[in-house]
PDB file of N, CA, C and O in Angstrom:
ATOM      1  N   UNK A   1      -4.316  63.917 -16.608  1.00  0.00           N
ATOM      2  CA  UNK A   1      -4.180  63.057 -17.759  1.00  0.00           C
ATOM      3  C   UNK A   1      -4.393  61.616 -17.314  1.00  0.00           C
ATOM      4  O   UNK A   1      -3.870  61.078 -16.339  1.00  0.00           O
ATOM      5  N   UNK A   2      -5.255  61.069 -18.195  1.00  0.00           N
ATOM      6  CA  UNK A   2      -5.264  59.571 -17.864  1.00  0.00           C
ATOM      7  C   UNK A   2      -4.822  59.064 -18.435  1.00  0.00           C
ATOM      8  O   UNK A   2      -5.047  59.359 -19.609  1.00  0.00           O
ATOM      9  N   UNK A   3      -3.688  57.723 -18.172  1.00  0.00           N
ATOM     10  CA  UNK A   3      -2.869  56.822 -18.802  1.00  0.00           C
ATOM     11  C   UNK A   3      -3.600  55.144 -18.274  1.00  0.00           C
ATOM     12  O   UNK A   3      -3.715  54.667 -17.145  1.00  0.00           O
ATOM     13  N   UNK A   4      -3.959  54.631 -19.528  1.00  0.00           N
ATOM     14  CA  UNK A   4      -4.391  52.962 -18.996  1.00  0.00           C
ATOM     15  C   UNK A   4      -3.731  52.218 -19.484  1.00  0.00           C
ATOM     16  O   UNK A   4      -3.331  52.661 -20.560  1.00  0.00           O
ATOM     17  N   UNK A   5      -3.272  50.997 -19.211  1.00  0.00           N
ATOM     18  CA  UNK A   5      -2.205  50.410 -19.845  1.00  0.00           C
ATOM     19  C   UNK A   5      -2.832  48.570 -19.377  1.00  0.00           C
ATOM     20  O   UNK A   5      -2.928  48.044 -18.268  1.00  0.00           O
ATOM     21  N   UNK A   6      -3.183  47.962 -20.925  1.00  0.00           N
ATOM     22  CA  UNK A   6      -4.154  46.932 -20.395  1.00  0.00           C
ATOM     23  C   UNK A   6      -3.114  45.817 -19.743  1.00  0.00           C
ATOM     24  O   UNK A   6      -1.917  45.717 -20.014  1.00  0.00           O
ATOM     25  N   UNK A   7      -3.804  45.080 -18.900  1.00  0.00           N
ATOM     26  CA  UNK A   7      -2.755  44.260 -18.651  1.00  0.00           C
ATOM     27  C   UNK A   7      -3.770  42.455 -18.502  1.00  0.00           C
ATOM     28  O   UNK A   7      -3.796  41.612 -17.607  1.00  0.00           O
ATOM     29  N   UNK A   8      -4.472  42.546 -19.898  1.00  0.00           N
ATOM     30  CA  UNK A   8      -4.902  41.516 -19.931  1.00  0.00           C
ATOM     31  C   UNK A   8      -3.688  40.505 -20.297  1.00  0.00           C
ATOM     32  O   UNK A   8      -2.467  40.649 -20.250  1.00  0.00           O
ATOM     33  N   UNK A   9      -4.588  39.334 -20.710  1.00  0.00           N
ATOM     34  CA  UNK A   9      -3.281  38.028 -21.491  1.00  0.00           C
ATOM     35  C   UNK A   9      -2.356  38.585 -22.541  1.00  0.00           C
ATOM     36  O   UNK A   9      -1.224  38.982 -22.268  1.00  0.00           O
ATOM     37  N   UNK A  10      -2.725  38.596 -23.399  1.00  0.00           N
ATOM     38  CA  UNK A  10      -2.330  39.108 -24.402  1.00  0.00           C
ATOM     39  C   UNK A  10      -1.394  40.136 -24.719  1.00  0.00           C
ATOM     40  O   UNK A  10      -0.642  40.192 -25.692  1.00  0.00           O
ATOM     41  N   UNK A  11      -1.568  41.147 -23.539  1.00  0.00           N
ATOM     42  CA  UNK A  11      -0.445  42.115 -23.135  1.00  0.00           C
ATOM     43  C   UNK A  11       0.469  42.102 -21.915  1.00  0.00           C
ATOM     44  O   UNK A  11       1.333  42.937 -21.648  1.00  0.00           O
ATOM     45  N   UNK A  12       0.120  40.969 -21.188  1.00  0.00           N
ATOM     46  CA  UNK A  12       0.623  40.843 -20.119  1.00  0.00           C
ATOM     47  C   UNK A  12       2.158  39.878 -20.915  1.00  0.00           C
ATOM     48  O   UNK A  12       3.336  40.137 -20.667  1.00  0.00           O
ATOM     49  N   UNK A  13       1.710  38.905 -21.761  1.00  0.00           N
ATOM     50  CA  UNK A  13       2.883  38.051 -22.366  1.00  0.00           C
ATOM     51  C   UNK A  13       3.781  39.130 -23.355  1.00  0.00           C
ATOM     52  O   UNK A  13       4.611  38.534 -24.041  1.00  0.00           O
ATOM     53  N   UNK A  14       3.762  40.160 -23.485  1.00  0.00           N
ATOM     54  CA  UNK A  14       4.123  41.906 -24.353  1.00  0.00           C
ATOM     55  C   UNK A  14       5.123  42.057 -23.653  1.00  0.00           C
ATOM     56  O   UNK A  14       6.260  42.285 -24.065  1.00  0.00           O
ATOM     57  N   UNK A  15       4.648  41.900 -22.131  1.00  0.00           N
ATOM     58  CA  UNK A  15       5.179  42.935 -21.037  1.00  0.00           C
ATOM     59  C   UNK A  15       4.622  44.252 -20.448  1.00  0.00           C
ATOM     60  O   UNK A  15       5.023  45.411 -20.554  1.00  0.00           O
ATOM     61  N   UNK A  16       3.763  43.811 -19.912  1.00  0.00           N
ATOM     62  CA  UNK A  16       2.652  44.934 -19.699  1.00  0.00           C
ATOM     63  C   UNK A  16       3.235  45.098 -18.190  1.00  0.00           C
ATOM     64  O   UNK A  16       3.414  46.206 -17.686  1.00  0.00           O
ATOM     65  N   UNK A  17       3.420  44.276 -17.743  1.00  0.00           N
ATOM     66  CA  UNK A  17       4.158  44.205 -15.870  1.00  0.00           C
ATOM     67  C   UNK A  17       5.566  45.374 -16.308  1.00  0.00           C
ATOM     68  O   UNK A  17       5.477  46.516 -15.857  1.00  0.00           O
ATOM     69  N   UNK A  18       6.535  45.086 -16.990  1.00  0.00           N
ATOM     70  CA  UNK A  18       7.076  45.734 -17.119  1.00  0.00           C
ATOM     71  C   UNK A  18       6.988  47.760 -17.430  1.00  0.00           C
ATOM     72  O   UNK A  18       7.555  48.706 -16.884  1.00  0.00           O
ATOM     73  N   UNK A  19       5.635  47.612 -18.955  1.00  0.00           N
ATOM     74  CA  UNK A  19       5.624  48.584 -18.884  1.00  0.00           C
ATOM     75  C   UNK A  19       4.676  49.579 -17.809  1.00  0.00           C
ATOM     76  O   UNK A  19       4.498  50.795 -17.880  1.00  0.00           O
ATOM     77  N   UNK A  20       4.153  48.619 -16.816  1.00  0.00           N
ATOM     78  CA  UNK A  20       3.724  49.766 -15.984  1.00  0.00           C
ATOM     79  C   UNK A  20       4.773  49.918 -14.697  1.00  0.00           C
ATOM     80  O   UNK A  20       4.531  50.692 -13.771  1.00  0.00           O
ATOM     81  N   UNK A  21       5.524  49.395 -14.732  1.00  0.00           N
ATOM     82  CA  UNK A  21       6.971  49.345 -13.548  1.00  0.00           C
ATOM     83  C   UNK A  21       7.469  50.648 -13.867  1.00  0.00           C
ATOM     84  O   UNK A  21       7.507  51.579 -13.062  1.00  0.00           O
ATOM     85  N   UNK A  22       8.039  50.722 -15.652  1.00  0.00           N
ATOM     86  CA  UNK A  22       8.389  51.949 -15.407  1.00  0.00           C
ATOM     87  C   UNK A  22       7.673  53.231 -15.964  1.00  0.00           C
ATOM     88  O   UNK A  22       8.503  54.051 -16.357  1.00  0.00           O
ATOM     89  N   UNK A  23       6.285  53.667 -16.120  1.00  0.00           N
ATOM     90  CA  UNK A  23       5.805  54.606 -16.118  1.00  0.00           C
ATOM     91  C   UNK A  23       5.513  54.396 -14.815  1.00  0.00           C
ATOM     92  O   UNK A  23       6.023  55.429 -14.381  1.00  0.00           O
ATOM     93  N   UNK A  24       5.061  53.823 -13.805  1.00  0.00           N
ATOM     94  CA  UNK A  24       5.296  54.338 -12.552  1.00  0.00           C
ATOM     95  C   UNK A  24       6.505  55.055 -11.781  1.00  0.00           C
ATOM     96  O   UNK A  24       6.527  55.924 -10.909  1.00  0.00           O
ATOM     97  N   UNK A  25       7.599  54.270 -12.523  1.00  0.00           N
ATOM     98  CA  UNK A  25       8.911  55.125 -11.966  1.00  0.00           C
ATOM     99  C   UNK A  25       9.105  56.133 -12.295  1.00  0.00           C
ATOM    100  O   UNK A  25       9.611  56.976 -11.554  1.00  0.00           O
ATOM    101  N   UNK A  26       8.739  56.366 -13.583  1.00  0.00           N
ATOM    102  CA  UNK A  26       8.929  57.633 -14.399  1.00  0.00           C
ATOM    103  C   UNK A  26       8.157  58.582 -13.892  1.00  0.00           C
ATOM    104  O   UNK A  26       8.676  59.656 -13.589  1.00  0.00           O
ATOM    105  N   UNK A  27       6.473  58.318 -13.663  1.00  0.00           N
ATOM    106  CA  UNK A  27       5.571  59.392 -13.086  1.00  0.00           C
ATOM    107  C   UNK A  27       6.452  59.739 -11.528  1.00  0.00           C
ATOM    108  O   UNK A  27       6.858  60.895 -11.417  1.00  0.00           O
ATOM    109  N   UNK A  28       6.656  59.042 -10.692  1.00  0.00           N
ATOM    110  CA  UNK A  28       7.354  59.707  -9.409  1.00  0.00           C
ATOM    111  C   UNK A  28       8.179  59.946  -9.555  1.00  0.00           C
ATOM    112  O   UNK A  28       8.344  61.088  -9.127  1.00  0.00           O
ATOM    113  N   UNK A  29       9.788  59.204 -10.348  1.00  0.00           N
ATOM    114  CA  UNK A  29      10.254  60.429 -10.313  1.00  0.00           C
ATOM    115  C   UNK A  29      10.505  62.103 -10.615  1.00  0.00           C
ATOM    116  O   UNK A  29      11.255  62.971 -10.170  1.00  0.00           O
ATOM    117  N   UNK A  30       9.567  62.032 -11.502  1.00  0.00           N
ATOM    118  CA  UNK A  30       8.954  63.486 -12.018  1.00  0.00           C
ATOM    119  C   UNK A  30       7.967  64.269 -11.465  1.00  0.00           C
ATOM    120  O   UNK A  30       7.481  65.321 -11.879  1.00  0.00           O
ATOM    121  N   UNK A  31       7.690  63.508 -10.304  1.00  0.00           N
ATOM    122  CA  UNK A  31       6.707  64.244  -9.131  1.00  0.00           C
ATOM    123  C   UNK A  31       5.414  64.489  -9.908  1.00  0.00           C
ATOM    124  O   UNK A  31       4.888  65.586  -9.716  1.00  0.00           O
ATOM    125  N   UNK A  32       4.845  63.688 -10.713  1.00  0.00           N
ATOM    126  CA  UNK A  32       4.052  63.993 -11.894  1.00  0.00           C
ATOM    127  C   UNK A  32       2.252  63.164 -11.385  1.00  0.00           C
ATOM    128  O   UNK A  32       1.164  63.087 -11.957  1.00  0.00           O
ATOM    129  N   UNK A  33       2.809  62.682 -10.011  1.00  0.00           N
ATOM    130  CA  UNK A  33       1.239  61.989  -9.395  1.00  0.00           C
ATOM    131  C   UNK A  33      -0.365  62.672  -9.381  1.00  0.00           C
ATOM    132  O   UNK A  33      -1.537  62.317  -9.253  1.00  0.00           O
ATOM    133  N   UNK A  34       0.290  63.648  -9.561  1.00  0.00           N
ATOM    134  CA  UNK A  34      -1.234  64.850  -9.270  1.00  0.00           C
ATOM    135  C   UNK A  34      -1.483  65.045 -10.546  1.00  0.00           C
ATOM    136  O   UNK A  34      -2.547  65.624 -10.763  1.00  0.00           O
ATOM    137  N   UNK A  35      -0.715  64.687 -11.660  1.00  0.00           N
ATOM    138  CA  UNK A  35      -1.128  65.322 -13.180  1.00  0.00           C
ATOM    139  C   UNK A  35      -1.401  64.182 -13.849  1.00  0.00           C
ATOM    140  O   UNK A  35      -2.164  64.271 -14.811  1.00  0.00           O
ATOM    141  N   UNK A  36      -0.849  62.892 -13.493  1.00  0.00           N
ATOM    142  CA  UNK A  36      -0.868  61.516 -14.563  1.00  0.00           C
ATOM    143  C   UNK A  36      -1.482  60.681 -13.373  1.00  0.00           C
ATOM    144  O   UNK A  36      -1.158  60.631 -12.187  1.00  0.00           O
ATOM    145  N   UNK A  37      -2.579  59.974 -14.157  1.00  0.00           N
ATOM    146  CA  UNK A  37      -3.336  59.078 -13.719  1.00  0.00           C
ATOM    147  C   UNK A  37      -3.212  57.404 -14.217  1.00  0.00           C
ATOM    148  O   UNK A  37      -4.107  57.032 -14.975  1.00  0.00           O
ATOM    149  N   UNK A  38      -2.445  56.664 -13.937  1.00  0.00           N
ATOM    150  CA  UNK A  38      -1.997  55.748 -14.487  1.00  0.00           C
ATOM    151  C   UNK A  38      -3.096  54.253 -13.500  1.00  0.00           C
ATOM    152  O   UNK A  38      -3.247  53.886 -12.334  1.00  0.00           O
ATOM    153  N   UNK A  39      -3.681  53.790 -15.085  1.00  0.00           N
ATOM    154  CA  UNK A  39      -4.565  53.015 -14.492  1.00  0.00           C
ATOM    155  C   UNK A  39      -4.329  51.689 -15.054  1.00  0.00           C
ATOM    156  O   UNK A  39      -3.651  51.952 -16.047  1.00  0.00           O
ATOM    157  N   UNK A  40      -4.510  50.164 -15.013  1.00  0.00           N
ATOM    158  CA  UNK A  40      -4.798  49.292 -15.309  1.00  0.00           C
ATOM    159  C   UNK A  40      -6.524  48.633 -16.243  1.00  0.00           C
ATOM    160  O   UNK A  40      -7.686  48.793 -15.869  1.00  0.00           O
ATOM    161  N   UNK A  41      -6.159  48.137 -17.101  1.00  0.00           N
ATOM    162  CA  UNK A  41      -7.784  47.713 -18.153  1.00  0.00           C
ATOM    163  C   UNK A  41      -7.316  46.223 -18.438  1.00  0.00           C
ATOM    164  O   UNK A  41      -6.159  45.935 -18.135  1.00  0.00           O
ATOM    165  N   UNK A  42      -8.202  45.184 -19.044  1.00  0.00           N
ATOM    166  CA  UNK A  42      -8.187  44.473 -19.655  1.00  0.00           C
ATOM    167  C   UNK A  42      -8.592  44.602 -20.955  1.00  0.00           C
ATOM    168  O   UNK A  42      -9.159  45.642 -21.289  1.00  0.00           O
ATOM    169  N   UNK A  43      -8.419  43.815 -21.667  1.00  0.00           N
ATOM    170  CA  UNK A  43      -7.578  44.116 -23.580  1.00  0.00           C
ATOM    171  C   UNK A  43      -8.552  45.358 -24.331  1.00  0.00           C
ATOM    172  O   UNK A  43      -9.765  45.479 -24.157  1.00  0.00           O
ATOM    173  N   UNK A  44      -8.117  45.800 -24.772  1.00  0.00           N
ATOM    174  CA  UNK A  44      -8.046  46.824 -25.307  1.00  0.00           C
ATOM    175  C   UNK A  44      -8.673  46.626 -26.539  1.00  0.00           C
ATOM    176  O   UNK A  44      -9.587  47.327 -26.972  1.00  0.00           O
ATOM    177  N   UNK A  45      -8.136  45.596 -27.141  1.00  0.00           N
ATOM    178  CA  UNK A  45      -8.573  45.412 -28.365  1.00  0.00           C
ATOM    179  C   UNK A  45      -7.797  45.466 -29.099  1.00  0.00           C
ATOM    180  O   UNK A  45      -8.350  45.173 -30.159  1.00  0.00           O
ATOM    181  N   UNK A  46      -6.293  45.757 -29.363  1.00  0.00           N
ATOM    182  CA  UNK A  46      -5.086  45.857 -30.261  1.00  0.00           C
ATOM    183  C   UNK A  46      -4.247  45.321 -29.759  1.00  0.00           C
ATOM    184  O   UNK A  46      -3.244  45.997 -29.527  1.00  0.00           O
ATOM    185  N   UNK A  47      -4.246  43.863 -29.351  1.00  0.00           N
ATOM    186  CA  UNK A  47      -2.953  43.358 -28.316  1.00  0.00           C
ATOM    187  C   UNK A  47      -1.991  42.608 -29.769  1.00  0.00           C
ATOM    188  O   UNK A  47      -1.260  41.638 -29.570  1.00  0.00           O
ATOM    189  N   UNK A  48      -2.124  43.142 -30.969  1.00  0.00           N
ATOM    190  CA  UNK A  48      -1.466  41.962 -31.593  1.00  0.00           C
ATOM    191  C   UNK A  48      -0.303  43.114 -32.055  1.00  0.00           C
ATOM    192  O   UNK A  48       0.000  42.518 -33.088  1.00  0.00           O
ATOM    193  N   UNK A  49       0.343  43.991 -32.070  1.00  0.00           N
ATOM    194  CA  UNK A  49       1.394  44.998 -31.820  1.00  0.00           C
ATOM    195  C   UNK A  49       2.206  44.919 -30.601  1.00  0.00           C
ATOM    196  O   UNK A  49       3.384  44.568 -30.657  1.00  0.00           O
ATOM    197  N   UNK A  50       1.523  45.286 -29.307  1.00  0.00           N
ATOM    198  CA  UNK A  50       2.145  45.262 -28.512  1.00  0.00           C
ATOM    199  C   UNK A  50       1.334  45.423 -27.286  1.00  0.00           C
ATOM    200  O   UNK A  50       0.229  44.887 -27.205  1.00  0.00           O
ATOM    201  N   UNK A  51       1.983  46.358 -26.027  1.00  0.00           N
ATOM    202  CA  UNK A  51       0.956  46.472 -25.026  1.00  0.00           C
ATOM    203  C   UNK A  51       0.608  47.720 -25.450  1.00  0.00           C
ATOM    204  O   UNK A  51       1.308  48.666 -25.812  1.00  0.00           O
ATOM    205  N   UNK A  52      -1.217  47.516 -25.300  1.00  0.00           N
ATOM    206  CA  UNK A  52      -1.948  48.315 -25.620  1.00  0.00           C
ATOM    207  C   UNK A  52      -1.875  49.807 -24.456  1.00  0.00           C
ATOM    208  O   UNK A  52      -2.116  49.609 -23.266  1.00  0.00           O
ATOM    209  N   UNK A  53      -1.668  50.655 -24.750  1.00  0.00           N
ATOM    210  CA  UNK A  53      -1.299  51.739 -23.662  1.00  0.00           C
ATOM    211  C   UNK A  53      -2.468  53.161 -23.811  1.00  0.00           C
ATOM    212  O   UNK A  53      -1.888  53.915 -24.592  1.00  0.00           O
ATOM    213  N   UNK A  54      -3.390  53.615 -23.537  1.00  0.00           N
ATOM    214  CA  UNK A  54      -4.238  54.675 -23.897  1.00  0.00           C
ATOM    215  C   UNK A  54      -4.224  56.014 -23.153  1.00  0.00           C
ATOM    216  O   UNK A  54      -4.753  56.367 -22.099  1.00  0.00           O
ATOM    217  N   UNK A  55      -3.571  56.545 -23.900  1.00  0.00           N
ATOM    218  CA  UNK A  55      -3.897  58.670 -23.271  1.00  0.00           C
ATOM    219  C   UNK A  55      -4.513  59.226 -23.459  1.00  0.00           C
ATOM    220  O   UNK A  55      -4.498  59.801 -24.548  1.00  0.00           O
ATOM    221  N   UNK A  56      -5.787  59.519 -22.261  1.00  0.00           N
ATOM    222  CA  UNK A  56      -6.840  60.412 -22.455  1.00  0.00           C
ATOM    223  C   UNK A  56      -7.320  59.970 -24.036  1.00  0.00           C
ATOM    224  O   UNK A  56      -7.162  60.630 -25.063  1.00  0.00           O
ATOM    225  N   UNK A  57      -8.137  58.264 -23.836  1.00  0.00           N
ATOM    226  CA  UNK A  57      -8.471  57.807 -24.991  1.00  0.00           C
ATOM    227  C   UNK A  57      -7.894  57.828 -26.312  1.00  0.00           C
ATOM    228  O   UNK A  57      -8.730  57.522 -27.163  1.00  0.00           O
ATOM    229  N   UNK A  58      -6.738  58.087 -26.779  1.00  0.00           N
ATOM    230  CA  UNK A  58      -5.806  57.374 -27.661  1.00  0.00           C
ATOM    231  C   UNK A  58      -5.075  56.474 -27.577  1.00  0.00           C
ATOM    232  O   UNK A  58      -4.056  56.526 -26.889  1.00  0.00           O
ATOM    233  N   UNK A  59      -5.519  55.198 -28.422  1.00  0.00           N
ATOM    234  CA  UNK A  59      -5.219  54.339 -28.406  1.00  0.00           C
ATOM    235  C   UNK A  59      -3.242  54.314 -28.873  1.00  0.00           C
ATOM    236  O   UNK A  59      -2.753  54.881 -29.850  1.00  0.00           O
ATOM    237  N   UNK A  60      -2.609  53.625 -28.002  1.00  0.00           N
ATOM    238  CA  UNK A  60      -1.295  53.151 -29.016  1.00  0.00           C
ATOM    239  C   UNK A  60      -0.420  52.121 -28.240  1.00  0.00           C
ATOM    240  O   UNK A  60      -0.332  51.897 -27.032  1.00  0.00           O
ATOM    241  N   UNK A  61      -0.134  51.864 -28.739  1.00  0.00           N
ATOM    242  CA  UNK A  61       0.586  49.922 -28.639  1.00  0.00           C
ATOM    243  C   UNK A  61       2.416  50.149 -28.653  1.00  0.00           C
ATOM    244  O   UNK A  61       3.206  50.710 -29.413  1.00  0.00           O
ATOM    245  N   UNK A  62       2.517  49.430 -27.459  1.00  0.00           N
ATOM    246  CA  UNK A  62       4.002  49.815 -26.870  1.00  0.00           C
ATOM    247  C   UNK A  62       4.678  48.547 -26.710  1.00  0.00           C
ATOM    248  O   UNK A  62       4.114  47.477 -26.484  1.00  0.00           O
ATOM    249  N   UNK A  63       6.090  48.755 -26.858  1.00  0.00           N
ATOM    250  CA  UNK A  63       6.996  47.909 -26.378  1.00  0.00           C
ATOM    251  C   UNK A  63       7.550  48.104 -25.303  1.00  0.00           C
ATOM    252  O   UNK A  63       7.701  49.283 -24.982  1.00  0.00           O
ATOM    253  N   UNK A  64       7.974  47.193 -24.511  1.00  0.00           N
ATOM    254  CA  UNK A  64       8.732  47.778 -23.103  1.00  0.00           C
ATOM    255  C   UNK A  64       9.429  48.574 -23.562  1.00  0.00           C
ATOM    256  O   UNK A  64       9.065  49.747 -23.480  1.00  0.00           O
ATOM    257  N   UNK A  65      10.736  48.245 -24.243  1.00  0.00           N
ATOM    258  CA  UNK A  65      11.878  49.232 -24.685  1.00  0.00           C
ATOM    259  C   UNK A  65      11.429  50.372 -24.830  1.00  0.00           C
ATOM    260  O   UNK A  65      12.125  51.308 -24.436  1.00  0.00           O
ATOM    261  N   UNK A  66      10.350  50.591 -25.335  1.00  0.00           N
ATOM    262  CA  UNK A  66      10.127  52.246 -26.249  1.00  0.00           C
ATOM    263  C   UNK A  66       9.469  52.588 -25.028  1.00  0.00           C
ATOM    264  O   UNK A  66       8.441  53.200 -25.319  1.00  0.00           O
ATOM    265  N   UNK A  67       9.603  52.466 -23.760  1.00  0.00           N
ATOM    266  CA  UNK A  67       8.595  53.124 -22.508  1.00  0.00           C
ATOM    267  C   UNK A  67       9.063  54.414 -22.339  1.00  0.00           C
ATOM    268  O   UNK A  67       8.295  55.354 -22.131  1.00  0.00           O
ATOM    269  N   UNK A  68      10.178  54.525 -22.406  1.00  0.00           N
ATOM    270  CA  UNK A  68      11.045  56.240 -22.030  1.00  0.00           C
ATOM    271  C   UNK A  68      10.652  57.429 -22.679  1.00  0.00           C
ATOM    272  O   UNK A  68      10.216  58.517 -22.301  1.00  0.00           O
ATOM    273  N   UNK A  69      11.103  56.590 -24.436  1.00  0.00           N
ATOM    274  CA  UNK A  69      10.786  57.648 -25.412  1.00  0.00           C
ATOM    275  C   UNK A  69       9.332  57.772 -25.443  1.00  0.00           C
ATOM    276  O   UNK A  69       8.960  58.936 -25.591  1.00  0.00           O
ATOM    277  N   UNK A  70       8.316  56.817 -25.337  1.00  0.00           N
ATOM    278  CA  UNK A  70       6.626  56.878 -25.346  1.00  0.00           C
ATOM    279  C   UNK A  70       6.745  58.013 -24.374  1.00  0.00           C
ATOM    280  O   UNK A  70       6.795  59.210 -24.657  1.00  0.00           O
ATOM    281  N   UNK A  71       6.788  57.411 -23.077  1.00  0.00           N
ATOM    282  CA  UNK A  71       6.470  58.690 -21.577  1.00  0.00           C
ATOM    283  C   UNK A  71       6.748  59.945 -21.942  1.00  0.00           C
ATOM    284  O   UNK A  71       6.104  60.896 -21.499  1.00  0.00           O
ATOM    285  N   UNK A  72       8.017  60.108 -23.027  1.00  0.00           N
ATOM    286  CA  UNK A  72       8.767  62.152 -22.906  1.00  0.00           C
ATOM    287  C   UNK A  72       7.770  62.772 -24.148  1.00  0.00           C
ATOM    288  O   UNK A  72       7.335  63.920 -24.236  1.00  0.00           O
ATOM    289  N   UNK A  73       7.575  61.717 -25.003  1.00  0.00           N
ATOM    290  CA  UNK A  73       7.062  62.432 -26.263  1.00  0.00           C
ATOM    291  C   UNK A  73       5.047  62.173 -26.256  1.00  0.00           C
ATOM    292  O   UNK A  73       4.425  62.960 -26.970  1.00  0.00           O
ATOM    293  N   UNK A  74       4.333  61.249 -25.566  1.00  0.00           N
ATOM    294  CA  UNK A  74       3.095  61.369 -25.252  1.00  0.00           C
ATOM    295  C   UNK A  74       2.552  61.695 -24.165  1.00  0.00           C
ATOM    296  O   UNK A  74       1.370  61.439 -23.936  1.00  0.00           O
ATOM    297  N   UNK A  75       3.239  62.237 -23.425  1.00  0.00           N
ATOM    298  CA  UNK A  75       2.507  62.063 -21.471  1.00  0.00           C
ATOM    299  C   UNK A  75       3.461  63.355 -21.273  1.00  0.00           C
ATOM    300  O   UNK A  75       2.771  64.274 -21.715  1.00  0.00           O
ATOM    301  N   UNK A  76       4.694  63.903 -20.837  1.00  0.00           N
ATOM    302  CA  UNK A  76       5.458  64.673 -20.891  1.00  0.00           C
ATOM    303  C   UNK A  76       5.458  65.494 -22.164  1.00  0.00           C
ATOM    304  O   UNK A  76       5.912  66.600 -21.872  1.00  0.00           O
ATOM    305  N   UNK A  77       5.144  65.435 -23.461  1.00  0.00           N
ATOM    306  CA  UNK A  77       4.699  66.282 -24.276  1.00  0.00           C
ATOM    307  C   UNK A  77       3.571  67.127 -24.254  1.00  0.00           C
ATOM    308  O   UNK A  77       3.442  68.302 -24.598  1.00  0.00           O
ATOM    309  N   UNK A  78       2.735  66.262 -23.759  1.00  0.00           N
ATOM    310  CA  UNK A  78       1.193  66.805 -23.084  1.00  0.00           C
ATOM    311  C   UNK A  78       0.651  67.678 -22.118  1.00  0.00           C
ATOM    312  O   UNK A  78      -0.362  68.370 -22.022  1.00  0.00           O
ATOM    313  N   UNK A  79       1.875  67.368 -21.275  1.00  0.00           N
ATOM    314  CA  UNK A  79       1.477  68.400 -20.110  1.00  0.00           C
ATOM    315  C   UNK A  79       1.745  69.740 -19.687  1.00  0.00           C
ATOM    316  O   UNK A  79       1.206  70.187 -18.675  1.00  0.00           O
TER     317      UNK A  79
END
């Protein structure tokens, strides 16, 4: 699964540092490195929601806060 999570301007002032801190934590601690591919992009094109976040090309726009529930119910639902 590929996960991109842009971390242009626009999402970087979102919290894009943040939300890739913890889907990285989240992918290891779930031993999940070989199945989730977590990459970095610049803008996306929807930075006016939130940080723009894409799974296996679906687009959707995140808040730090909602990183947990995003990860169990789009990435951990998926696999």
């Amino acid at each position: 699964m590929r996960v991109t999570i842009c971390i242009g301007s626009a999402c970087h002032l979102k919290g894009s540092r943040e939300v890739v801190a913890q889907l990285q934590s989240m992918v290891k601690e779930r031993h999940l490195e070989e199945q989730v591919d977590l990459n970095g992009s610049f803008c996306s094109g929807n930075c006016v929601s939130g940080v723009c976040v894409t799974v296996d090309g679906q687009l959707y726009s995140l808040k730090p806060e909602d990183t947990r529930e995003f990860f169990d119910r789009e990435i951990i639902g998926r696999l």
